[in-house]
Backbone bond lengths (Angstrom), bond angles and torsions (degrees), N, CA, C in turn:
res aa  C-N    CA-C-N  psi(-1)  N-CA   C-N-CA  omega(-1)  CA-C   N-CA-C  phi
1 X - - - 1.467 - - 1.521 109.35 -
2 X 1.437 117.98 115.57 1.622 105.74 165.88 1.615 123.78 -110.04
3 X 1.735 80.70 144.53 1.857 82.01 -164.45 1.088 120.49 -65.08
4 X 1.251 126.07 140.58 1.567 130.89 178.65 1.584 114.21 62.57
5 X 1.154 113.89 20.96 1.751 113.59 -167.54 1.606 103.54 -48.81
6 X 1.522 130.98 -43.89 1.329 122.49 174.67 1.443 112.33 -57.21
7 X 1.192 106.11 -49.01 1.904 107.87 176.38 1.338 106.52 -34.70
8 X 1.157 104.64 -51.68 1.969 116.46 -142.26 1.425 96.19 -73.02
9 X 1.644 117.07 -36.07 1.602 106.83 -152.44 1.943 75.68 -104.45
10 X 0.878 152.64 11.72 1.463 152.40 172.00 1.647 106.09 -82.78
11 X 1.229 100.95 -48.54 1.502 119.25 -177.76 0.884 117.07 -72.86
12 X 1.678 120.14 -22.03 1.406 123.30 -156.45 1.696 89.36 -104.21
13 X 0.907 114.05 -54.28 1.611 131.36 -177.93 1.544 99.04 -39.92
14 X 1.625 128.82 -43.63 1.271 126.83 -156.67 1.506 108.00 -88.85
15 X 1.320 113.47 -15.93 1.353 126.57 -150.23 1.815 101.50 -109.90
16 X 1.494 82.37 -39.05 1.989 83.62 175.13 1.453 126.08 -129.10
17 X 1.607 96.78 15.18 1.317 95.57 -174.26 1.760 112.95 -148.01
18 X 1.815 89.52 17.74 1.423 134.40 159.03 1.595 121.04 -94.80
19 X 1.496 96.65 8.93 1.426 131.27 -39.46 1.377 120.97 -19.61
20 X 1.558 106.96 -15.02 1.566 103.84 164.05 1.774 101.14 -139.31
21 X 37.081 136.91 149.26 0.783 98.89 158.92 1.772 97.13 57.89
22 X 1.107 136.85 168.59 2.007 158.78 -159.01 1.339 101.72 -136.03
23 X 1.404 103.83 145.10 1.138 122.72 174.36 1.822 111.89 76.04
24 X 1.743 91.64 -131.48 1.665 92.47 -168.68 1.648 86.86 -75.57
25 X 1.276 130.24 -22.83 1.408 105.12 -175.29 1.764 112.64 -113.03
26 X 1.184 86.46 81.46 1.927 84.73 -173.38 1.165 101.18 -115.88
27 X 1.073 112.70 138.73 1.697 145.16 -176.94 1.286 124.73 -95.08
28 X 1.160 145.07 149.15 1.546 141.91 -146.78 1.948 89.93 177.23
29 X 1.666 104.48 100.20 1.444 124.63 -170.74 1.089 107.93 -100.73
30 X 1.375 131.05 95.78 1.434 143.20 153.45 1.903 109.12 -25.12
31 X 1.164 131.36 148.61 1.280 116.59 148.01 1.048 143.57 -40.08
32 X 0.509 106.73 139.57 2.093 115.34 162.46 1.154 144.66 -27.93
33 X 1.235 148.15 -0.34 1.556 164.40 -139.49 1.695 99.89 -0.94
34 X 1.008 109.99 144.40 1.799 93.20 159.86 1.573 126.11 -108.36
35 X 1.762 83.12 32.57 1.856 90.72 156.79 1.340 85.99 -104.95
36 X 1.496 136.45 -31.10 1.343 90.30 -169.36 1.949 101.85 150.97
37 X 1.592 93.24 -17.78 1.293 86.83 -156.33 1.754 95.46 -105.76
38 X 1.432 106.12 -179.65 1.598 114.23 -158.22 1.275 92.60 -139.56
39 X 1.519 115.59 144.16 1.863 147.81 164.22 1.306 93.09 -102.79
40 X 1.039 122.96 137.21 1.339 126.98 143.51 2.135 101.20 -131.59
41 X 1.240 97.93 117.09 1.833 109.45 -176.66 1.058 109.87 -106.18
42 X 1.569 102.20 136.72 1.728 109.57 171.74 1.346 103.76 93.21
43 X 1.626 132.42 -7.74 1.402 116.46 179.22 1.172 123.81 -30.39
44 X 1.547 131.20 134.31 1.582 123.99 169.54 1.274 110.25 -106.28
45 X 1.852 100.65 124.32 1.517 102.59 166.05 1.637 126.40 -109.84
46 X 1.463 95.84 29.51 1.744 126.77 172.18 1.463 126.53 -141.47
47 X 0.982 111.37 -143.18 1.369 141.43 -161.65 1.637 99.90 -131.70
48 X 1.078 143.30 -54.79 1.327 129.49 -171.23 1.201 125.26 -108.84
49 X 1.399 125.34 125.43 1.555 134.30 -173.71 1.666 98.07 -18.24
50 X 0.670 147.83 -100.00 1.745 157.49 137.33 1.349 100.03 75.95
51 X 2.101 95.17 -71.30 1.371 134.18 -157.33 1.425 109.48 -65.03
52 X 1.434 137.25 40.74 1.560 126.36 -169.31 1.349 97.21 -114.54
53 X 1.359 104.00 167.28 1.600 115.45 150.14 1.420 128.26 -166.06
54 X 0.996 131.17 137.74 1.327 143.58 -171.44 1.792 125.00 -67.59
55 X 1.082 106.56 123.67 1.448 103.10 -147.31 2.106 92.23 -124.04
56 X 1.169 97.21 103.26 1.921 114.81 150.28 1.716 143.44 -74.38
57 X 1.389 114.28 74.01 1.102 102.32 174.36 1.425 146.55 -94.30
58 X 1.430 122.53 144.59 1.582 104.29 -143.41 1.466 90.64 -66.91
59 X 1.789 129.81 -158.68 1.241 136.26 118.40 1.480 136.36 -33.41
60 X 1.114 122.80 122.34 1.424 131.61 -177.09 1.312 118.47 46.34
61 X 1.657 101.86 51.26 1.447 113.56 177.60 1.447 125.54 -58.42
62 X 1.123 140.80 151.92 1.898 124.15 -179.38 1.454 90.06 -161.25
63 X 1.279 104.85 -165.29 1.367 127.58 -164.64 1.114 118.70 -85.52
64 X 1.530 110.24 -39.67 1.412 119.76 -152.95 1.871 99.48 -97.19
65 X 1.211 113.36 -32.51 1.581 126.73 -158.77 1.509 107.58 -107.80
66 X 1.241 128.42 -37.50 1.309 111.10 177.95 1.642 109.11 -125.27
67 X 2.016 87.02 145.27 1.182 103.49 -176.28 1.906 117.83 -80.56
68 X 1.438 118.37 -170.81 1.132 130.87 164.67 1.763 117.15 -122.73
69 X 1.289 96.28 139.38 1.785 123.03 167.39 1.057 107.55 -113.53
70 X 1.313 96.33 108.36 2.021 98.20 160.92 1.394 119.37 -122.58
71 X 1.580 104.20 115.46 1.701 124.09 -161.30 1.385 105.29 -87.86
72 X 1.166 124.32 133.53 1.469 146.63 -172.32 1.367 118.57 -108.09
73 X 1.585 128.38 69.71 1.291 101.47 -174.07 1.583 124.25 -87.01
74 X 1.703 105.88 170.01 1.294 124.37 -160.23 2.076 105.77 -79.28
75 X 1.156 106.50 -154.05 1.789 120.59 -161.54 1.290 117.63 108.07
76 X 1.147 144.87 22.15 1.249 152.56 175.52 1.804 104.27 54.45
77 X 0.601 106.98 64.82 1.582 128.15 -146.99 1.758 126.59 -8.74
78 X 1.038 91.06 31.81 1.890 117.79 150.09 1.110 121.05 -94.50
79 X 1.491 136.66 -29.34 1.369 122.25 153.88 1.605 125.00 -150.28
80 X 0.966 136.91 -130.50 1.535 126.19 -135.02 0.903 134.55 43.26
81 X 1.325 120.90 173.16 1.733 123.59 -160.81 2.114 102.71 -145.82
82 X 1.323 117.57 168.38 1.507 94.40 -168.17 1.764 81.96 -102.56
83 X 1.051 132.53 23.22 1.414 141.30 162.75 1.823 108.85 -67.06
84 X 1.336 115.08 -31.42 1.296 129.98 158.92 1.821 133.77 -50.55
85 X 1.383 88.55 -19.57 1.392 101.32 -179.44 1.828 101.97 -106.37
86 X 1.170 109.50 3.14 1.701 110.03 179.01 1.533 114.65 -33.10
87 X 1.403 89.72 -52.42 2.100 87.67 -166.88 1.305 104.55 -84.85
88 X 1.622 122.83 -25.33 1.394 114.63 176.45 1.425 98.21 -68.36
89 X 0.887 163.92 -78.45 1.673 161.93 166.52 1.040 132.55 15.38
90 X 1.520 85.83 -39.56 1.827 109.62 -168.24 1.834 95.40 -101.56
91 X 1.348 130.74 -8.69 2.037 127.78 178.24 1.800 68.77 -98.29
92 X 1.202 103.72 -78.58 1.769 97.01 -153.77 1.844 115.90 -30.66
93 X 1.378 129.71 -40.75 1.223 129.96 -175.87 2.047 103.19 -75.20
94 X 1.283 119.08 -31.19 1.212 124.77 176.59 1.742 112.79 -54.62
95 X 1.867 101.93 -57.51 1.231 110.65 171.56 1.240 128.49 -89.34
96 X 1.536 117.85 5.99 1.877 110.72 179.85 1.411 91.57 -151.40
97 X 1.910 127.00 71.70 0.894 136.65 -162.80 1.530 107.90 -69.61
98 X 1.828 120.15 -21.13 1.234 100.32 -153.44 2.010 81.12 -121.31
99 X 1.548 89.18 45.29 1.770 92.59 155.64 1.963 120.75 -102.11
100 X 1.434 110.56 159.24 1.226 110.75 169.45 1.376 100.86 -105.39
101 X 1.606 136.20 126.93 0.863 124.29 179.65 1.761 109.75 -108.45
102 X 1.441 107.07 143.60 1.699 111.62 -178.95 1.740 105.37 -125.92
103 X 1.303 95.48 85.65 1.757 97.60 155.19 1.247 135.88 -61.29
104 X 1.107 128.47 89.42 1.420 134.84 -171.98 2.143 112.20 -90.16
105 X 1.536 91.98 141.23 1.397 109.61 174.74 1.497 106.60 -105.63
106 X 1.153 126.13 131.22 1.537 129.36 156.16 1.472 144.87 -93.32
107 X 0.907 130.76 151.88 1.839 113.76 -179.84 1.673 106.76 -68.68
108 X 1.569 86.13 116.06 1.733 84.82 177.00 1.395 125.67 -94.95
109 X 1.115 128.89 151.14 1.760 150.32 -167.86 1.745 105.20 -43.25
110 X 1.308 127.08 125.90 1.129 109.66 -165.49 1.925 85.34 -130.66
111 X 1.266 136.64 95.36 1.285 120.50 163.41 1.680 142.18 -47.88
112 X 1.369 133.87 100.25 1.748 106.35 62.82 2.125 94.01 -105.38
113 X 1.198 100.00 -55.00 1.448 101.33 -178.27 1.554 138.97 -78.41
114 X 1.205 109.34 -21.54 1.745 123.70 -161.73 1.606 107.64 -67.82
115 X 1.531 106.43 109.49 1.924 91.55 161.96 1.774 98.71 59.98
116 X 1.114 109.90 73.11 1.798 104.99 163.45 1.285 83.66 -129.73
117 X 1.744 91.49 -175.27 1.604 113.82 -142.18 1.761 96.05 -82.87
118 X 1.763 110.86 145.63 1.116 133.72 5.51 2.166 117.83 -72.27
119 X 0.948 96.41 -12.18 1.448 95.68 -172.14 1.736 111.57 -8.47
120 X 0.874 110.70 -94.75 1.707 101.75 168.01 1.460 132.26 -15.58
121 X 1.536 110.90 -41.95 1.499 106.77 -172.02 1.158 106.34 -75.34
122 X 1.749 116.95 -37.77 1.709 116.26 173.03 0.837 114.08 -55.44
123 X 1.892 129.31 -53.62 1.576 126.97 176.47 1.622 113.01 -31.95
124 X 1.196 112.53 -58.25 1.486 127.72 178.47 1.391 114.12 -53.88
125 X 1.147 111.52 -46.38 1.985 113.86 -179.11 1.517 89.60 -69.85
126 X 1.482 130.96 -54.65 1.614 118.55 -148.43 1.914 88.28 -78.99
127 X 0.901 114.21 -15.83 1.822 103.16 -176.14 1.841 97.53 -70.11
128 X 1.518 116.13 -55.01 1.372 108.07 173.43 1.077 137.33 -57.91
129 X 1.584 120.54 -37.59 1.401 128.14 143.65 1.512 110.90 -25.66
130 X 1.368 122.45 -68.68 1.635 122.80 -156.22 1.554 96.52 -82.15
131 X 1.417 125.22 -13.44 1.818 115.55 158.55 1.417 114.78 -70.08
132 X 1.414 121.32 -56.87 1.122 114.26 169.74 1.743 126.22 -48.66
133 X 1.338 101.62 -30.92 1.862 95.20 173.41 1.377 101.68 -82.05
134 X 0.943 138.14 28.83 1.486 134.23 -179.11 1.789 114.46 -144.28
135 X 1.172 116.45 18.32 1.605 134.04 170.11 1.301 105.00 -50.55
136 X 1.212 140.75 -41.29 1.032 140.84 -142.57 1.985 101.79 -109.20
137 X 1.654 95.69 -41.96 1.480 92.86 -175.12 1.798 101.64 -82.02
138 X 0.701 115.60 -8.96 1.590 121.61 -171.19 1.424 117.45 -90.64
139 X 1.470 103.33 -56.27 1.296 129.26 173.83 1.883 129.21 82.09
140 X 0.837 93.14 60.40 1.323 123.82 -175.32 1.461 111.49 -113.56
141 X 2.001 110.39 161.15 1.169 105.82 178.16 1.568 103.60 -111.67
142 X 1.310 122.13 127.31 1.266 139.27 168.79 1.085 121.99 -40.45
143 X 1.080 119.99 -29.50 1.686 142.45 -164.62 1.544 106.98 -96.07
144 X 1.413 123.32 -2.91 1.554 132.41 -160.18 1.497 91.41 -140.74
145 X 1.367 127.87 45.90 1.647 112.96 159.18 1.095 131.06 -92.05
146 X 1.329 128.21 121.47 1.732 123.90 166.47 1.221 112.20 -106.23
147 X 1.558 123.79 162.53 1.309 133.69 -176.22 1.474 105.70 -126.62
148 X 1.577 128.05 119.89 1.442 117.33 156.66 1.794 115.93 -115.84
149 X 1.374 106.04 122.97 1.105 121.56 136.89 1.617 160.98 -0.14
150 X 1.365 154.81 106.36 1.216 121.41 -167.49 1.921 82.37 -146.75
151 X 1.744 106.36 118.92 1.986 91.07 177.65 1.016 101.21 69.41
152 X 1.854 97.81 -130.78 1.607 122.47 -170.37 1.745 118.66 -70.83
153 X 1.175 73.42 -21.52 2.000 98.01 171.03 1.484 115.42 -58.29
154 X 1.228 111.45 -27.00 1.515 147.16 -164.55 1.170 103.39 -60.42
155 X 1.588 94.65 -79.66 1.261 123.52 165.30 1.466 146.05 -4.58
156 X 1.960 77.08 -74.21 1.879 97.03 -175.67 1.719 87.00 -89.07
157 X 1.221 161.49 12.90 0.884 143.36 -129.14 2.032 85.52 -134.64
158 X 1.698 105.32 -38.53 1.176 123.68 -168.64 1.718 105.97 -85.22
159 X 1.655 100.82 -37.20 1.679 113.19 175.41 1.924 94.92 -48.02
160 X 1.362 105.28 -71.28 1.447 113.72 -169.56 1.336 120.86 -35.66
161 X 1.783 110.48 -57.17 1.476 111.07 175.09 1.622 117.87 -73.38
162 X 1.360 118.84 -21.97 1.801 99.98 172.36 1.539 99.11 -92.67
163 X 1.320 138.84 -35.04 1.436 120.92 -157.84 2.113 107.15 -90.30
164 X 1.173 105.80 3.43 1.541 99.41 -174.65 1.192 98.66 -140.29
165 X 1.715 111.33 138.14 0.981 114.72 -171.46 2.170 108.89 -102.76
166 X 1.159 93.08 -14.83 1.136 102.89 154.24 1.754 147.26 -95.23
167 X 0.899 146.42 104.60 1.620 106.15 0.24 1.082 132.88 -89.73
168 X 1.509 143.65 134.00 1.470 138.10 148.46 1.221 117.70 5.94
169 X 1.404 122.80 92.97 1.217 99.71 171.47 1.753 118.99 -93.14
170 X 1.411 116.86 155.64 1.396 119.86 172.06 1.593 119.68 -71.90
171 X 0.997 122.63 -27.44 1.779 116.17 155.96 1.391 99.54 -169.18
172 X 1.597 118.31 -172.34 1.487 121.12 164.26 1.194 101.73 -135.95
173 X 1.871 118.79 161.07 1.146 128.94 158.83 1.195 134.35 -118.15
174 X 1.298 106.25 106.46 1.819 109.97 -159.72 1.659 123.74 -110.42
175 X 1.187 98.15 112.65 1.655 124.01 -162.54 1.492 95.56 -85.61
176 X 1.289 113.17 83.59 1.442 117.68 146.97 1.565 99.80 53.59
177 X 1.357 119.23 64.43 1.247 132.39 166.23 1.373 123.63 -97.51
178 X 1.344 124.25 170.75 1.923 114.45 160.10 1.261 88.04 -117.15
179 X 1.484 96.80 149.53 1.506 138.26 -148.81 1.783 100.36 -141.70
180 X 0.902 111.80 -0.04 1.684 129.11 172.37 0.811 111.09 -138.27
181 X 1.473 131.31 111.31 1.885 111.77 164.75 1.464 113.39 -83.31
182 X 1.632 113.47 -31.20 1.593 114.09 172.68 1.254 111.14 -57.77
183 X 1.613 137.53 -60.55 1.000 108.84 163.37 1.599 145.20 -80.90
184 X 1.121 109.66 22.71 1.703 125.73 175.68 1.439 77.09 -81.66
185 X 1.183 148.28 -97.01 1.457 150.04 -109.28 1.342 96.30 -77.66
186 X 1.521 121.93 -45.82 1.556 126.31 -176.91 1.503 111.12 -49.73
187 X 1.304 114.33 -16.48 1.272 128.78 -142.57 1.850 95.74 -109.71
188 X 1.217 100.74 -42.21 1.437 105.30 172.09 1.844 132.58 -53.82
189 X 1.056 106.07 117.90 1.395 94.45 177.92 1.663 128.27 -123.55
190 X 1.559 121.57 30.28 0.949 162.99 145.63 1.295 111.01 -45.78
191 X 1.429 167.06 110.93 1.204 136.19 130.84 1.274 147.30 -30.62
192 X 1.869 94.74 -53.59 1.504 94.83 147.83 1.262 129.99 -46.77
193 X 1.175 131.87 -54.19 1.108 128.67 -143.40 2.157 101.85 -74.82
194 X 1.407 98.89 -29.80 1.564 112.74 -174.01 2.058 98.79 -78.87
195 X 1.377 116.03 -27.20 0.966 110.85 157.39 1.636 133.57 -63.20
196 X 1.130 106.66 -31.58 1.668 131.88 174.16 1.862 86.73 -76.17
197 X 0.966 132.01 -36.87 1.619 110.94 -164.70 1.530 94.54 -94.21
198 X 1.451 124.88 -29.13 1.346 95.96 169.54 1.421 133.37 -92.25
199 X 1.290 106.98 -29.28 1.724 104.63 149.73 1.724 122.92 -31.24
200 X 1.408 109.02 -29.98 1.567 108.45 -178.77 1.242 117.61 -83.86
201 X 1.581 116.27 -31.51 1.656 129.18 -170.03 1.573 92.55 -121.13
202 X 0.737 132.05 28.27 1.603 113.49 156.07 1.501 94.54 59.83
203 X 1.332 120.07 64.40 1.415 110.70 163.87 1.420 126.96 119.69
204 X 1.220 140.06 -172.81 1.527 141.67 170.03 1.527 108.91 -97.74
205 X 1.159 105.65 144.12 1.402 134.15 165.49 1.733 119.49 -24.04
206 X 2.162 98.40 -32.74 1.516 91.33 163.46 2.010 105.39 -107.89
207 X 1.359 117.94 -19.03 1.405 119.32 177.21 1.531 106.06 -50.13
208 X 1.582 113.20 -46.94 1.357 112.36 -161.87 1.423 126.46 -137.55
209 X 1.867 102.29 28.59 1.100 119.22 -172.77 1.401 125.35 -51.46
210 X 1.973 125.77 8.47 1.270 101.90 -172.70 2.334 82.90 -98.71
211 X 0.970 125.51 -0.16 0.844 148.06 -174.94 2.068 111.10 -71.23
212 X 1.040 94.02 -77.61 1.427 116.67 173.98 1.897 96.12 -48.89
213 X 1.418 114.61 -69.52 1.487 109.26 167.65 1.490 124.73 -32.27
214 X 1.431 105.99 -70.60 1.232 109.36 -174.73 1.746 136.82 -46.65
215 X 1.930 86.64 -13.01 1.405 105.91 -159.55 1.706 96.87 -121.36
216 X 1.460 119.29 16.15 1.156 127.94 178.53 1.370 110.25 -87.74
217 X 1.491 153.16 120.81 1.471 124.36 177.03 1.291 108.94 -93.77
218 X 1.197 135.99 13.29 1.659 142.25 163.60 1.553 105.33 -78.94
219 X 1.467 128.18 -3.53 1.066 116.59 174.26 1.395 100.57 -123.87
220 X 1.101 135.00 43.35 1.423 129.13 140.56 1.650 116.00 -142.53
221 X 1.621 112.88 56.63 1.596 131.51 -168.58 1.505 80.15 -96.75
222 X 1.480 106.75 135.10 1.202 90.17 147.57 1.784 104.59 -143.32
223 X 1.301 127.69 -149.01 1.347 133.16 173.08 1.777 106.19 -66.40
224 X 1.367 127.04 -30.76 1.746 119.46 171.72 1.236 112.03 -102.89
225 X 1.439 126.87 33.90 1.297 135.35 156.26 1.306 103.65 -58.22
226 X 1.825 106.33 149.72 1.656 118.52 -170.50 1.496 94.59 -72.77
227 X 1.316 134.51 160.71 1.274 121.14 157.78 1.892 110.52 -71.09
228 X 1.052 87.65 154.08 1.445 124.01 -178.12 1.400 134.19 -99.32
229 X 1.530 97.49 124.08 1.663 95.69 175.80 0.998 123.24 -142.22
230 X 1.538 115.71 116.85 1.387 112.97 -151.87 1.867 104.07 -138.46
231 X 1.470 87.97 133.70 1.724 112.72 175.78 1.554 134.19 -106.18
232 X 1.172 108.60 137.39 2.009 96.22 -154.08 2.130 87.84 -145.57
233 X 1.275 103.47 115.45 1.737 95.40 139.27 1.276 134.81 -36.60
234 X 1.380 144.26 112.46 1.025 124.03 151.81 1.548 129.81 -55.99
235 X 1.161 124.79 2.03 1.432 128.84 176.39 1.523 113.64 -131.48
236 X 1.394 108.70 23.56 1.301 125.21 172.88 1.476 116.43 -59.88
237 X 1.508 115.15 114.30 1.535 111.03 -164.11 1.341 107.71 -102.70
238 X 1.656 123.43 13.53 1.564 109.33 -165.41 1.902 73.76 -129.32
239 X 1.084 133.99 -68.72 1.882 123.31 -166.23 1.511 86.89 -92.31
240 X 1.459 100.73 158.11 1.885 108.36 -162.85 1.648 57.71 -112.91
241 X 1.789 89.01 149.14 2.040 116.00 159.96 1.903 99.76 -77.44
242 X 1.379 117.49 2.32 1.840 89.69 148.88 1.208 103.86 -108.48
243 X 1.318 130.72 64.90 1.258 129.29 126.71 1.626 113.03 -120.28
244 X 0.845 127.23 24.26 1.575 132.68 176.92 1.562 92.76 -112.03
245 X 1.748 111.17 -71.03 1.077 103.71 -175.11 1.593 133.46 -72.25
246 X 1.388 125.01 -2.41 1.257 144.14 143.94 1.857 104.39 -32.76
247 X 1.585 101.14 -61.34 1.695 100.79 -150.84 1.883 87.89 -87.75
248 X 1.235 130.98 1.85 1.331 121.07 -163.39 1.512 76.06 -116.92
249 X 1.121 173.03 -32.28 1.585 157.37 132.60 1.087 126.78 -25.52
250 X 1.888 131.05 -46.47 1.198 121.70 138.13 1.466 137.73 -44.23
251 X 1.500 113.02 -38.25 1.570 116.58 174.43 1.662 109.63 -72.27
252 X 1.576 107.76 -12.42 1.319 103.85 168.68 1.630 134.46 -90.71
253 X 1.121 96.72 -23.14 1.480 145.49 165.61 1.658 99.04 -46.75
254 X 1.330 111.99 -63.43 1.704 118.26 -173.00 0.826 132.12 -118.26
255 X 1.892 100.81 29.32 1.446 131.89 179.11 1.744 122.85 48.89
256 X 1.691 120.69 16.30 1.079 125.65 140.53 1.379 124.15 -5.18
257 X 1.338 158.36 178.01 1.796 152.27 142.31 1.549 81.98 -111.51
258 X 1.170 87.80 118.16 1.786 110.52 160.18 1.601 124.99 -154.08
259 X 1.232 99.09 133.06 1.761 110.98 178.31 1.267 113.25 -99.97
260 X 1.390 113.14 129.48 1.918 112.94 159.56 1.595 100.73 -129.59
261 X 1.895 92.83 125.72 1.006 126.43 -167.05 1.504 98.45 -93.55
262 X 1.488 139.04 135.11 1.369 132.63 -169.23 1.349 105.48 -131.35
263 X 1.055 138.08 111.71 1.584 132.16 179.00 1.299 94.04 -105.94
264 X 1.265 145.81 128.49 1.310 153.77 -152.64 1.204 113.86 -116.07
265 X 1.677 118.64 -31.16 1.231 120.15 173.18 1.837 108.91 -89.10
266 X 1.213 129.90 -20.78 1.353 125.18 160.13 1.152 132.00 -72.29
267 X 1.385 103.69 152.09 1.825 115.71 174.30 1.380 120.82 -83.45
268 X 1.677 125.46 -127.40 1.221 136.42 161.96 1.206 124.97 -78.25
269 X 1.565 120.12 61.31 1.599 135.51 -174.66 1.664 111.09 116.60
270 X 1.452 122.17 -175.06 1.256 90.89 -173.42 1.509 84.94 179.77
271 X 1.341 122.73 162.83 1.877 119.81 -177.50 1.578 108.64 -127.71
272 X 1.151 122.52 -137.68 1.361 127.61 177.65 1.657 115.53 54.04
273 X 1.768 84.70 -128.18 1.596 105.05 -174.74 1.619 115.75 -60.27
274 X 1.787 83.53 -49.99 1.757 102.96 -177.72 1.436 109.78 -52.97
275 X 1.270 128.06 -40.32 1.374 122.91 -149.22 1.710 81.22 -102.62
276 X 1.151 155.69 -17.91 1.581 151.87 168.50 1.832 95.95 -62.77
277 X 1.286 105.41 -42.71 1.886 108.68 -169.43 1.448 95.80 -79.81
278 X 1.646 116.46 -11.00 1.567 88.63 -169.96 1.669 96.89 -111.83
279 X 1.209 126.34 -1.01 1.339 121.83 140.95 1.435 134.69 -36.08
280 X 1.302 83.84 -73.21 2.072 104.64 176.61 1.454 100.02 -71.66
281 X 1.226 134.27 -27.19 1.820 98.18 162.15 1.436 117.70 -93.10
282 X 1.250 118.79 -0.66 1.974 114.43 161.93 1.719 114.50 -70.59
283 X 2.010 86.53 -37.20 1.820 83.29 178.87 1.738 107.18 -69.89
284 X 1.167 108.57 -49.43 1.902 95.03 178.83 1.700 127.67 -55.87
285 X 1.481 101.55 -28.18 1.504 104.28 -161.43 1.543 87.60 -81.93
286 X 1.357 118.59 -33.24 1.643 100.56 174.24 1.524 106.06 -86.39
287 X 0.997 149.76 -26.64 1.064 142.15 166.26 1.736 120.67 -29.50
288 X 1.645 88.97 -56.77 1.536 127.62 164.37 1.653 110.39 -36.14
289 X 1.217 124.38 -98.33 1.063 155.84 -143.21 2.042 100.51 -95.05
290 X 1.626 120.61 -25.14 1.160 116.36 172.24 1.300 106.64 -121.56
291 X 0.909 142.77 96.21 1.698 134.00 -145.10 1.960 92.26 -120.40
């Protein structure tokens, strides 16, 4: 099985071959499990087709006992779908049975004007917003949220847990994301690809640097950052591993708990052995850190 394989070749495609309930709240109810547990697909937590997400609840979900996962998928945030995270969905519910999981879709980047950045990070804040107003119908504990990541998923996934304090989150898991956009772009040596980053931010790193900052999540770490767990290829050819290990030096820096996991022989995602080891340390570190 390889992880994220739609992500990877979505991302890859954009980067190098870009060369690189009714209404707003309508509901769409999966069956029933006859253990117990509930789909509900397509939830809307907006106004635009875009805005959905797919919602897993275990058996005898409540308030007090089970937590929430909310999966972020990657595309450099022009495309993917949280349909990408299908098979991861299906190990994660095996090994963290008494999670609620919330797959969220975002409005993706449409060049020259459509949905550029922040567009995504709001999609992402208003999806947590509309989980949190829904604690009660869902049944989950508020107090037990984690966020994982995938790429660009990474990203907004890392924006959310350092820049909002609502809600608290209990840690994050970040799949080989950038965590700098100033230095992601410096870093680029593509044309395209630096064309694709300013088409997204309105500009360069010095045109529109309060931009690039604002949208960096290494610049809002601080000492009540969630702990962190973060995974990087070493032969990752689209996010360089100093941007993993950049943001895992600051979290060390301000005594944060954070892990960077390094597979040295992988790229941008990875299957086999690696992706079995990177199971069993998401199941402990939340085990860990969301108990």
């Amino acid at each position: 099985m390889l992880f994220l394989s739609n992500t990877m070749k979505q991302f890859y495609t954009l980067f190098f071959l870009l060369v690189v309930f009714v209404s707003c709240q309508k509901e769409t109810t999966g069956n029933t499990v006859e253990t117990g547990e509930k789909v509900l697909q397509n939830v809307s937590y907006g106004n635009d087709g875009q805005q959905r997400m797919d919602i897993y609840l275990p058996a005898n979900h409540n308030t007090t006992s089970t937590r929430a996962l909310v999966l972020i998928h990657g595309g450099a945030w022009t495309s993917g779908d949280k349909t990408d995270f299908n098979e991861f969905i299906s190990i994660l519910k095996q090994r963290l049975p008494d999670y609620a999981v919330f797959n969220i879709n975002y409005r993706l980047a449409a060049f020259p004007a459509t949905n550029l950045f922040p567009t995504q990070e709001n999609d992402v804040k208003a999806a947590f917003d509309f989980i949190l107003s829904k604690v009660s119908d869902y049944g989950f504990n508020q107090t037990k949220i984690v966020v994982l990541g995938a790429s660009a998923g990474s990203h907004l996934a890392l924006l959310q847990g350092y820049k909002n304090a609502t809600p608290r989150l209990k840690a994050i898991v970040d799949m080989f994301g950038p965590s700098d956009l100033t230095a992601f772009y410096n870093s680029l040596t593509e044309p395209i690809v630096k064309s694709t980053m300013q088409d997204l931010l309105g500009g360069t790193p010095t045109t529109n640097a309060s931009l690039y900052q604002s949208s960096s999540p290494i610049n809002y770490v601080t000492a009540q950052s969630p702990p962190t767990l973060v995974f990087h290829g070493g032969q990752d050819p689209l996010v360089p591993l100093s941007q993993s290990s950049s943001l895992k030096a600051k979290l060390d820096a301000l005594k944060v708990p954070a892990q960077l996991v390094v597979y040295p022989a992988e790229g941008h995602g990875w299957e086999g052995v690696s992706l079995t080891d990177t199971y069993e340390k998401i199941d402990a570190f939340l085990r860990q850190y969301n108990p």
